[in-house]
N, C-alpha and C positions, 0 to 999 in steps of 0.2 A: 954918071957915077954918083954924084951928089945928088940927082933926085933919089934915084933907088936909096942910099943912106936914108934921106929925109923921110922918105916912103917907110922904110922900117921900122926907123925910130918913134914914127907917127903912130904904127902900128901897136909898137910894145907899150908906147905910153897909155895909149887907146884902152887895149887888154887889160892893164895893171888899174886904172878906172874902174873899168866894170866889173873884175874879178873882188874891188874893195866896195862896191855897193851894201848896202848891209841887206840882210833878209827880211823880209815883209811877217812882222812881229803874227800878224792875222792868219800866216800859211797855215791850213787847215791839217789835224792832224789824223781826221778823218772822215769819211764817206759816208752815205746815207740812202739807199735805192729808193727811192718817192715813192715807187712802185708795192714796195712789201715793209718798208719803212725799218730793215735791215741795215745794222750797223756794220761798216764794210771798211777794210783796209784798201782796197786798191780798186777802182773801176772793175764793175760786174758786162759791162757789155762787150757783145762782141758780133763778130761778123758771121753770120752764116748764108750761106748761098744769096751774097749779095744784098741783105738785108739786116739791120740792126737788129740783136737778140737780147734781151735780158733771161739767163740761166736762174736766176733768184725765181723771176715773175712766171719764169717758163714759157714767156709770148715773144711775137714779132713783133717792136716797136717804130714809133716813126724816130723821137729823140732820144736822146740818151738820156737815162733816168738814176743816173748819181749826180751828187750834189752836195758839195762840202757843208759837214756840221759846224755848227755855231756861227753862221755869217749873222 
């Protein structure tokens, strides 16, 4: 009974930790396809028939070709 307590409390302290990290000032606020060198809100690639697609580029790629602006 007292480990399980201890176990909990370990838990909730743990949580309340990393929920007070602060955010990474540098989080990009957006996108960029390398590809067509289009400015994008949300990742352009996606899956089709088991292979990586960029819809922008309109080809089958090997990586993924967005890539946060201003690093």
């Amino acid at each position: 009974m007292v480990r399980l307590l201890t176990l909990s409390l370990g838990t909730v302290v743990l949580a309340g930790l990393v929920s007070a990290l602060p955010v990474s000032p540098k989080a990009p606020t957006a996108l960029q396809c390398t590809l067509t060198g289009q400015k994008i809100e949300t990742c352009c690639c996606e899956q089709r028939e088991g292979k990586l697609y960029c819809p922008l580029a309109k080809k089958t790629i090997e990586q993924c070709c967005c890539q946060p602006i201003g690093d």
